[in-house]
N, CA, C and O of each residue as an XYZ file, in Angstrom:
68
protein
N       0.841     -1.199      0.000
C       0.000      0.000      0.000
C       0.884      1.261      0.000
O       0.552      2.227     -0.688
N       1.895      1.279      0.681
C       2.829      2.385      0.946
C       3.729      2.760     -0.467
O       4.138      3.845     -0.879
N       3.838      1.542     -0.954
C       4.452      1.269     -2.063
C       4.071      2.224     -3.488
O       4.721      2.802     -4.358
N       2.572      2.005     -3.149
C       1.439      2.577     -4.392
C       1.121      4.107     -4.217
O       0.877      4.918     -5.111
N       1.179      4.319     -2.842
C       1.131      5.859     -2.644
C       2.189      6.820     -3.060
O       2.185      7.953     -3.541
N       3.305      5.763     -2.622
C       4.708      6.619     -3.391
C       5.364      6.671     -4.589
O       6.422      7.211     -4.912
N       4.412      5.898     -5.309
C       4.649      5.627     -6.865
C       3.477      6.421     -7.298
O       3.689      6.663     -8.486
N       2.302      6.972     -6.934
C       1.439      7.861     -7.658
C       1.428      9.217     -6.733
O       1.010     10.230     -7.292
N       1.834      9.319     -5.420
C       2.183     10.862     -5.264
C       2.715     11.873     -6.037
O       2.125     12.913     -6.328
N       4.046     11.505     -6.432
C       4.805     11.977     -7.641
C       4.101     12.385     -8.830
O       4.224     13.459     -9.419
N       3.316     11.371     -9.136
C       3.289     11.778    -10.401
C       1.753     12.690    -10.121
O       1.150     13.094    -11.115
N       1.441     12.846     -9.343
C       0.078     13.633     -9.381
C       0.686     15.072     -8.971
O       0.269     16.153     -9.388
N       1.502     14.918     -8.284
C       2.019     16.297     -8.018
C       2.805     17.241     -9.199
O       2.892     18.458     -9.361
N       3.324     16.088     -9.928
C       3.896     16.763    -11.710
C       2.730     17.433    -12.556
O       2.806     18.397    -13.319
N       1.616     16.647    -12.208
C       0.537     16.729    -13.272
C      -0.151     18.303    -12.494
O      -0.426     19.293    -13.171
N      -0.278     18.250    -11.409
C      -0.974     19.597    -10.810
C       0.648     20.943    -11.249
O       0.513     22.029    -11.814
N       1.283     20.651    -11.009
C       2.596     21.424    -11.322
C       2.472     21.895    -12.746
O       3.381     22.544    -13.263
């Protein structure tokens, strides 16, 4: 689970950026 959060945090934060 921790795994999946830190593999799509990133990229949601690029996409709002």
């Amino acid at each position: 689970m921790a795994t999946i959060f830190y593999s799509v945090m990133p990229i949601c934060i690029s996409h709002t950026n």
